[in-house]
N, C-alpha and C positions, 0 to 999 in steps of 0.2 A: 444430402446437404440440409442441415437445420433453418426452418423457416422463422421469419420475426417479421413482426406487425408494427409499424412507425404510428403510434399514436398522440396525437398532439392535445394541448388542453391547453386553449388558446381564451386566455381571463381576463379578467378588466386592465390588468398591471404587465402581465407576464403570460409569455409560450412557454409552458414546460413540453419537451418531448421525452416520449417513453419508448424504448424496445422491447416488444413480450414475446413471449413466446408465445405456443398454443397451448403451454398447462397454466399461460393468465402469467407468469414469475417476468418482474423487471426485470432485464439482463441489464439496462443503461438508464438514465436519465439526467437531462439537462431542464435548465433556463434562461429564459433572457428578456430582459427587465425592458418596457417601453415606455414612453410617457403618455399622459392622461391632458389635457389641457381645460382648461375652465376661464377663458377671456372675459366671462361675466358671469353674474349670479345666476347658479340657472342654469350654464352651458357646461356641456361635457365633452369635447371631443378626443378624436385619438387621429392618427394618421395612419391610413390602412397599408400605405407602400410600406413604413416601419413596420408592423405587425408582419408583414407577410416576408421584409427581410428579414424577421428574428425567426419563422418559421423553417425559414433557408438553413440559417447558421444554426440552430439547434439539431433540422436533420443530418448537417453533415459533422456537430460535434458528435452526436451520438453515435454513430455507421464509424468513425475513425475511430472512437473511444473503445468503440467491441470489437475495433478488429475485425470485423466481417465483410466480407463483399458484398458490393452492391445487388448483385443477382441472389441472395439469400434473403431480399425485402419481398416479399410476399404482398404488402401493400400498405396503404396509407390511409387512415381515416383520423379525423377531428372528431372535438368535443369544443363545444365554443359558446362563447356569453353569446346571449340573445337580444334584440330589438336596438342593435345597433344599427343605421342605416345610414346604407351607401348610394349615393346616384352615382349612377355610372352609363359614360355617352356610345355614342356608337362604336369607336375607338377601342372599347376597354378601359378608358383610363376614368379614373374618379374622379368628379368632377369638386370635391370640395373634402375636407376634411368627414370624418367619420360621428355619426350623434349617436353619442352612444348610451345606453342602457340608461341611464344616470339623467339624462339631458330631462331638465322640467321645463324648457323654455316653450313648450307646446301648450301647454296647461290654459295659459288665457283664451288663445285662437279655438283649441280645442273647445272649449264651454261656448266658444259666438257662435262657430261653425258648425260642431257637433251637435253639443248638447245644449241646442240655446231652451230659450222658455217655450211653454211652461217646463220645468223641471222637478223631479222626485227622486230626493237624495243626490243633488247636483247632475240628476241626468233628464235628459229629453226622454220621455217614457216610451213616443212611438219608437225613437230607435233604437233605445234600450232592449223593446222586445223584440226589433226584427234580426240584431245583431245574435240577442240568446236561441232566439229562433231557428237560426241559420248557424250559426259556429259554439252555440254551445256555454260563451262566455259574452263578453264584452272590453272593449279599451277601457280601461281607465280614467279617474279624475287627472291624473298628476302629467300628463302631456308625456308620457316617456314611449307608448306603445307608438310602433314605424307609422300607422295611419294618422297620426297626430303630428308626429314628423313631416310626413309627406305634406300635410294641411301647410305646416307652416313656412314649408318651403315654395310654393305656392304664392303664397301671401307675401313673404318677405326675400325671396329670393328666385325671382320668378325667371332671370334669366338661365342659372341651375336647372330648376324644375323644366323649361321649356328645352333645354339641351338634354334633360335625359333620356337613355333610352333604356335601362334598367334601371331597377332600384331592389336592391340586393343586402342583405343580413351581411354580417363581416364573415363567418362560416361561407357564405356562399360566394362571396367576393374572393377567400383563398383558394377555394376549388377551381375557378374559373381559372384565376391565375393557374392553377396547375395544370387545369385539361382543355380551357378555353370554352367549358361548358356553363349555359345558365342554368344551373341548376341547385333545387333545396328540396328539403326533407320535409313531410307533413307536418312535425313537429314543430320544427321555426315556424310554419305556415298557419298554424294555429294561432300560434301568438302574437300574429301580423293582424288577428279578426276578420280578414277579407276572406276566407274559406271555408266555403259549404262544407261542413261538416258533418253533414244529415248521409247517412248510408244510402238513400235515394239522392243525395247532392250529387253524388259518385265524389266527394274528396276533389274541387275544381275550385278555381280561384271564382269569388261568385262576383257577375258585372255591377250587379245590384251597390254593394255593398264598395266595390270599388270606386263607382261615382260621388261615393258619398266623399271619397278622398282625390276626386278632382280626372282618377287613372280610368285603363282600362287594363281587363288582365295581361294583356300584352306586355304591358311595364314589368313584369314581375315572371321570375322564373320558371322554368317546369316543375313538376311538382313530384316528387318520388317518396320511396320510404327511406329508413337509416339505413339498411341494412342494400341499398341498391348501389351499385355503379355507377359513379358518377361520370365516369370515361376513364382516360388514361394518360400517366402522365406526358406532358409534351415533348419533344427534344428541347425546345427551348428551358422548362422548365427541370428536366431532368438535367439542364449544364448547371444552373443555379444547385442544386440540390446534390448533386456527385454523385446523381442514380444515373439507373437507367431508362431508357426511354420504352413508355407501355406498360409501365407497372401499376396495377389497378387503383383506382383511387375510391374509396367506398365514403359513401355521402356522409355517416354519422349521424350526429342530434348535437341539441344543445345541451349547456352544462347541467343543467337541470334534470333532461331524461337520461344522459349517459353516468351523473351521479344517482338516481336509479340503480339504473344495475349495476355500476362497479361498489356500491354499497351490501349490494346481496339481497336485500329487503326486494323481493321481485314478488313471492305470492302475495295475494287479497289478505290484506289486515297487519300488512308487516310495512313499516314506517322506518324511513330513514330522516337523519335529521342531519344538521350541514353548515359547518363553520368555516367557510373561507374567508374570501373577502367579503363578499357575502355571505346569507344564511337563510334555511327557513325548513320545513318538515316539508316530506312528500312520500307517498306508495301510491301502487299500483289498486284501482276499483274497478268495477265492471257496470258501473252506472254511473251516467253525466250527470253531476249535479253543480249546484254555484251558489255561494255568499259574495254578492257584491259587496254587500257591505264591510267586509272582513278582507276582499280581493280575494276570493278563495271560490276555485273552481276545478275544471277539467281539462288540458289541454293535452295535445299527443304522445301514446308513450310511443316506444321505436318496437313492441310488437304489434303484429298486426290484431291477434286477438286482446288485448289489451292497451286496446288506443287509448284508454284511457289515464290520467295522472292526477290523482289528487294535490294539490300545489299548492303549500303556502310560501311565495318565496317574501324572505326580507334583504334590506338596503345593503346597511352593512352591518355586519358580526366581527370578524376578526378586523377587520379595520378600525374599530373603536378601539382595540386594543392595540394595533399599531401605533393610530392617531395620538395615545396619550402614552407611548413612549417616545416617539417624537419631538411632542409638542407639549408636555406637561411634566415628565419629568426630568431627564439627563437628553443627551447627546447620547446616541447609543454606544460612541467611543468611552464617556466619560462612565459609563454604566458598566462596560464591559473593565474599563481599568478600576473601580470602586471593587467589583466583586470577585475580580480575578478569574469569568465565565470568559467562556467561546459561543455558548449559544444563550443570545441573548435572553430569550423566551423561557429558557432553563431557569432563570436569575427573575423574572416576573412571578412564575409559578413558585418559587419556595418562598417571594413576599407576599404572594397571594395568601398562602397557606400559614403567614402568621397572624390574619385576621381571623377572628369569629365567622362563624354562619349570619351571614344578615349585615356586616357588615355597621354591626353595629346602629344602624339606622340607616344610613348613606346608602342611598340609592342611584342608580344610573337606569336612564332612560337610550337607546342604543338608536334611536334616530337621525342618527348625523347627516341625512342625505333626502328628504321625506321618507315614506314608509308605505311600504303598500301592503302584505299582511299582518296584523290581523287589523290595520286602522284606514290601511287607503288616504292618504293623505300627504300629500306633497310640501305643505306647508309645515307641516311638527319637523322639531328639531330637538337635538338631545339634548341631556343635562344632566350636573351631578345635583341631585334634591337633598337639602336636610343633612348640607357637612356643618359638622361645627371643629371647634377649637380640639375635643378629643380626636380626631380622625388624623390621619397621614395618608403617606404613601399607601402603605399596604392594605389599608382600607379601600383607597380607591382603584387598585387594582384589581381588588375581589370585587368590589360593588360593579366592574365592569362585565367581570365572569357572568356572575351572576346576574344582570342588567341584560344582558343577550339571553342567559337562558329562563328569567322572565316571558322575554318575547314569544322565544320559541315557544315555553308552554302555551303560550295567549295561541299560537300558531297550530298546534296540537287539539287544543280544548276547540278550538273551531273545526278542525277536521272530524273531530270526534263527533261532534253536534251533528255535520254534513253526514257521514257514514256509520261508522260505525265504533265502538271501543278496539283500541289497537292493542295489538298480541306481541308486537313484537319493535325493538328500536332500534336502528343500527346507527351507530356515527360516523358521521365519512367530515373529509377538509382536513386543512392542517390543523384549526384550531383544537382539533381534538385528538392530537398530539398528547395535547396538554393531559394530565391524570385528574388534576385537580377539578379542570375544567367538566371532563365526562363524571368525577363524583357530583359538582357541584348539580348537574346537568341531570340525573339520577336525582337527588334531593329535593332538586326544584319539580321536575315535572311527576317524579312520584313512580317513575319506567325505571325498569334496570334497564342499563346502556348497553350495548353491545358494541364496543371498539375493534372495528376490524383494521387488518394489517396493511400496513402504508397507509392508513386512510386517508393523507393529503394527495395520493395516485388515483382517488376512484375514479374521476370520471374519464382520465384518459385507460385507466384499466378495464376500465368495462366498456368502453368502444373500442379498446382492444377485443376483447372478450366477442362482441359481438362480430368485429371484422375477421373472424378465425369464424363464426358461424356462418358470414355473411359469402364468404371461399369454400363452404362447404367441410373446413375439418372440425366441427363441433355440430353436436345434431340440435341441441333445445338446450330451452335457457335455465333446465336442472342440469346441465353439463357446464355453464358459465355459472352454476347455483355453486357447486363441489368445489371452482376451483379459485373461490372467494372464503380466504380464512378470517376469522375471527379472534380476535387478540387478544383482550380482556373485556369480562365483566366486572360490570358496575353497579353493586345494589341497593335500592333507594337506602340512607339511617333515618332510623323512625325518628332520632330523637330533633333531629330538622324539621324536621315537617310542619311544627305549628307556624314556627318565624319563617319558614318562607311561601304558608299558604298566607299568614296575615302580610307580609309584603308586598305579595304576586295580587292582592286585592288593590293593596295601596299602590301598588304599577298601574292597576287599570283607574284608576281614579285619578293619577295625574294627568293624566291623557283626557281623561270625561270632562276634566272640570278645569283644562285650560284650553283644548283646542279651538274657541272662539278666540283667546290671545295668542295661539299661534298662526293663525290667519289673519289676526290685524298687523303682525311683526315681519311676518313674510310673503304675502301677497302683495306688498308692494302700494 
């Protein structure tokens, strides 16, 4: 009987689930759409019972849609945004909506509590180094990492905070529902900062560091790798879901390490780069190193000899481009009846492609949300620079293209600084779908691209990938290497390169020489 692997890729917007086999090939896929809430400037929530119903109904559209029996699931693992956080009471039940990824509402509490004075580069120096010391990185200015959460719930929501008896990543919050287990992956646990990360730490939640956020490790999960079991599904859980009851549940990683490997880019010096809703560059290095200044560090990969991730992740990427078909030009009805398309994004890309390179001047800055590679900064926000009366539409649809893949080079040329010159690029996300986009993407950063296939499937593919190693039918991660193709290449035209090296200067300069005005407009 043919085995398939249920992997979910649970984003800021949307659960997609996947059916793979074990040669890595989608047999199925679904999704389903949730909402984001923002009751104030600042706030970002989601509601975790929604999320984990759209987790339901997507595993059971997919298992009907292939026709296959429930006993042919072999198992079930996630791929999932990260530093969302959940309190949750003795119960199970969550005690408040979800703060997710996005939320800056920490940002002030953070700088009293954390990093009060004296400070260097907005940070408190003694715990600046005992944080790098201990885990390798550090939280954030921008209030968005779970320790700055946890702070401000604390302070402003003390009856929460005193009712909880877990505080749990939204990844970890769906397992539980499935297995009734506390349990996370190194990986999230990284990026919570509370984790000795030192090889003598032994990888333990460290108490030190947890005081500083008010807990003690008890609050917070077991700690495993991706590739562990995280128990098995419940009866209760298996009636939700139209499985059956006991089918393995394997912990995964976050969207970051699982788009990793379903990118391909897994040996030293091979770089993937990442247009979803979000974006940013990341590979695999074998030395911890860190640019605070940039947000640019090391946090867990999902192998164990390879704990390492070089990471630059940004805000949003394809969402700038959502955002100004929404909200800047048509009604996506009115767009789709002007050009007689089915797929909207289809109809963006051939107006993209009736601008120039450069966009004529018009530039877009892709900050819509703060920013944390390569500027760290919660306060910048986006803009189109330098339209005038010649520009249109098609102009500002490239100037967005290309406004993201600005960034990403700033993202790149800091990783480059930190390790080493990179060999190799792969694109993974939906946004690079797009052709135009992966040329422009090549142009800009000066890499031939390497577009591999479904690239908006990688990160539940390669936690697919890895949950077929993690059951023992795949040996190492050159067997998830073979069965990750490659779609097109992309190669830099020399004859762009001048207009978008003088550009990419002038991107960094708008950032240099207004970010004191973007802190007097949105700090409040």
């Amino acid at each position: 009987m043919t085995k398939y692997i249920i992997a979910h890729d649970v984003g800021t917007s949307a659960d997609k689930a996947l059916l793979v086999d074990v040669q890595g090939r989608i047999i199925e896929s679904t999704r389903q759409e949730y909402a984001i809430y923002h009751p104030k400037p600042g706030y970002a929530e989601q509601d975790a019972d929604e999320i984990f119903g759209a987790v339901c109904a997507t595993t059971v559209e997919i298992v009907n849609r292939a026709g296959i029996e429930a006993g042919q699931v072999a198992g079930i693992t996630f791929s999932s945004q990260v530093q969302s956080l959940i309190p949750i009471d003795k119960n199970g039940q969550a005690l408040r909506r979800t703060m997710n990824w996005l939320d800056t509402r920490s940002a002030a509490i953070l700088r009293e509590k954390l990093w009060k004075p004296p400070r260097l580069m907005g940070y408190n120096p003694i715990n600046l180094l005992r944080f790098i010391r201990i885990t390798g990185g550090s939280p954030g200015l921008a209030g968005k990492d779970p320790i700055a959460k946890i702070i401000w719930l604390k302070e402003f929501e003390p009856e929460i905070f005193n009712n909880t008896y877990k505080f749990l990543d939204l990844k970890d919050y769906l397992i539980f529902r499935l297995t009734g287990n506390y349990v996370t992956s190194m990986d999230v646990a990284y990026v919570w900062w509370l984790m000795d990360t030192r090889k003598l730490g032994g990888y333990r939640w460290h108490e030190g560091l947890c005081s500083l956020a008010g807990i003690t490790p008890d609050y917070l999960p077991e700690l495993k790798t991706s590739m562990d079991i995280a128990g098995e599904l419940t009866e209760q859980a298996a009636i939700r879901l139209e499985l059956d009851k006991g089918i393995p549940v394997i912990i995964g990683s976050t969207d970051l390490a699982s788009a990793a490997i379903g990118s391909g880019a897994i040996k030293n010096g091979q770089i993937h780069i990442r247009i979803g809703t979000s974006g940013g560059a990341a590979g695999h290095f074998s030395k911890r190193k860190i640019d605070l200044l940039h947000y640019t560090g090391c946090i867990g990969s999902v192998f164990p000899d390879k704990y390492y991730l070089g990471i630059g992740a940004q805000e949003t990427a394809g969402l700038c481009l959502e955002w100004l078909k929404n909200h800047v030009l048509y009604h996506e009805e009115q767009l789709r009846e002007e050009a007689h398309v089915v797929d909207i994004y289809k109809l963006l890309d051939n107006l993209a492609e009736k601008a120039p390179p450069g966009s004529e001047g018009l530039m877009f800055t892709p900050w819509m949300y703060g920013e944390r590679c390569p500027i760290n900064d919660d306060s910048v926000r986006a803009g189109f620079h330098n339209i005038g009366l010649n520009h249109n539409r098609e102009h500002l649809i490239r100037a967005v293209l290309e406004g993201v893949a600005f960034n990403i080079r700033w993202a790149l040329e800091t990783l480059e600084n930190l390790y080493q010159p990179v060999e190799r690029v792969h694109a993974i996300g939906g946004g690079t779908k797009s052709d135009i986009w992966c040329r422009i993407l090549a142009d800009v950063t000066g890499h031939e691209i390497l577009q591999t296939e479904n690239p908006q499937e990688a990160s539940a593919r390669g936690m697919a990938l890895l949950a077929w190693m993690a059951l023992g039918y795949l040996d190492n991660e050159d067997d998830i290497i073979d069965r990750i193709k490659i779609q097109r290449h992309f190669t830099p035209n020399p004859e762009n390169r001048s207009v978008y090296d003088k550009m990419f200067a002038e991107f960094k300069n708008i950032y240099k020489q207004n970010k004191s005005w973007y802190k007097r407009m949105n700090r409040g």
